[in-house]
C-alpha positions in Angstrom: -10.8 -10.9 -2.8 -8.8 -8.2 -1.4 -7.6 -8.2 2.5 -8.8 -4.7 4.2 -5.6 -4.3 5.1 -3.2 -3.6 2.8 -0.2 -6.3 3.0 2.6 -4.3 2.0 4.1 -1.0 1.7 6.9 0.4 -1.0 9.2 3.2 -0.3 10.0 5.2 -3.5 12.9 3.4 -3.9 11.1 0.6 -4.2 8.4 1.6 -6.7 11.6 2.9 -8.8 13.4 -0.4 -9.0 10.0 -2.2 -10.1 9.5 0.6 -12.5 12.6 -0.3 -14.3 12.3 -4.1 -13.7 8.8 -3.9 -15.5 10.4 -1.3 -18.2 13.0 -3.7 -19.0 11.5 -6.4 -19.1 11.4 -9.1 -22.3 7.5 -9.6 -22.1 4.4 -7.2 -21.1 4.3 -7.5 -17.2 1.6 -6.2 -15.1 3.4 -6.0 -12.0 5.7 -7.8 -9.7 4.6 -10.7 -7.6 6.1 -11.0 -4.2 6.1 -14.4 -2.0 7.2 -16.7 0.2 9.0 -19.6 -0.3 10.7 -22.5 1.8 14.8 -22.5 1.5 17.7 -20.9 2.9 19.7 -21.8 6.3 16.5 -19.7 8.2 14.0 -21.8 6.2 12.1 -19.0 4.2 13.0 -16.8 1.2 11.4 -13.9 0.2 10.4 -15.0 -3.9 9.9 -12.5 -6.4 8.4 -13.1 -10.1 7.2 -10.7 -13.0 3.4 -11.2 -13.6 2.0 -11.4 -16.7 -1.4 -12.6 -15.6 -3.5 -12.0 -12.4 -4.0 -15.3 -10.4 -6.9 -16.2 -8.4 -7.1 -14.7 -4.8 -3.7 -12.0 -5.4 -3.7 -9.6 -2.8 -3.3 -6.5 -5.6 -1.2 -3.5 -4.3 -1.0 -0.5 -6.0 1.4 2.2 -4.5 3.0 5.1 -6.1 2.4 4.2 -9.7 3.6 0.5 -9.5 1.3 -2.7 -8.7 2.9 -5.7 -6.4 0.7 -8.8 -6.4 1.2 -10.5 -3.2 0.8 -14.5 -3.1 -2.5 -15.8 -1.2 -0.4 -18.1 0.5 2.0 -15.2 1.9 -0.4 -12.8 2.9 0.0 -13.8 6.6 3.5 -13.4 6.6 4.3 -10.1 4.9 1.1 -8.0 6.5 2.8 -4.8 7.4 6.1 -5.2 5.4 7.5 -2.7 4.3 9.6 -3.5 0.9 12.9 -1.0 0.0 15.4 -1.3 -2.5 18.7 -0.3 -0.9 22.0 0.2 -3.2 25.2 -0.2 -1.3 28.7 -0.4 -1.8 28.5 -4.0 -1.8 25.0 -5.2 -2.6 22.2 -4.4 -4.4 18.4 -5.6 -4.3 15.1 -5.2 -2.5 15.2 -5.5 1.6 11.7 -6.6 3.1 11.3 -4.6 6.7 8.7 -7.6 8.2 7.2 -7.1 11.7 6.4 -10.8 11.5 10.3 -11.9 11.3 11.4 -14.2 13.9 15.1 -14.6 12.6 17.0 -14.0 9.8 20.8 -15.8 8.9 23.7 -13.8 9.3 23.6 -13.7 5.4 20.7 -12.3 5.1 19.0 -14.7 1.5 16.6 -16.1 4.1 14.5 -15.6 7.2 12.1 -17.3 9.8 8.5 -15.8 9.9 5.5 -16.3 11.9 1.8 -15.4 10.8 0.7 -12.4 11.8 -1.7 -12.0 14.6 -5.1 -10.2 14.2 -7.2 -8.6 17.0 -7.9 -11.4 19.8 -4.9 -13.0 19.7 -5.8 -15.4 16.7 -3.7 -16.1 13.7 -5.5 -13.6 10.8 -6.8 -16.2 8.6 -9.8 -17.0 5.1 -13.2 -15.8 6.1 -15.4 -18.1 6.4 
């Protein structure tokens, strides 16, 4: 089931590089998954995956022409992210803008996040 809220955001940019991701890749994909997982010296990594199947519960995005599936289990700590894909002269890949970021290393691979909060002051969480 769908959030009424929706989790995340692209900029063009964005929707671009996963366009090209998805054109290039080996097998059909129907999007790109976006997650959290634990690692790094901040504790969490943003994880990203091609999808070649729907799971159970996804959070499905679709923004200017490209579909992000978003990982029940991260829904709480990317709502309102906005994800980019910056080129510079020494790095290239996606950057997450996350109002729910606590900290991030001075790298920059890995970040501390909090849930978001919800009207009321309560962690957003499952219905029910």
């Amino acid at each position: 089931m769908a959030s009424k809220f929706q989790v995340l955001t692209l900029t063009e940019a964005a929707a671009e590089r996963v366009r090209e991701i998805l054109e290039n890749a080996d097998k059909d994909a129907l999007g790109l998954r976006v997650g959290i997982k634990t690692g790094g010296c901040a504790g969490m990594e943003y994880d990203m995956s091609l999808v070649e199947e729907a799971k159970p519960g996804d959070d499905v995005i679709e923004d200017k022409g490209v579909r992000i599936y978003v990982d029940p289990s991260a829904v709480l700590f990317l709502l309102g992210t906005e994800m980019d894909h910056e080129v510079t002269k020494f790095r290239s890949g996606f950057v997450f803008r996350n109002p729910n970021e606590v900290s991030a290393c001075g790298c920059g691979e890995s970040v501390s996040l909090k849930a978001a909060e919800t009207g009321g002051g309560q962690p957003a969480g499952p219905a029910g």
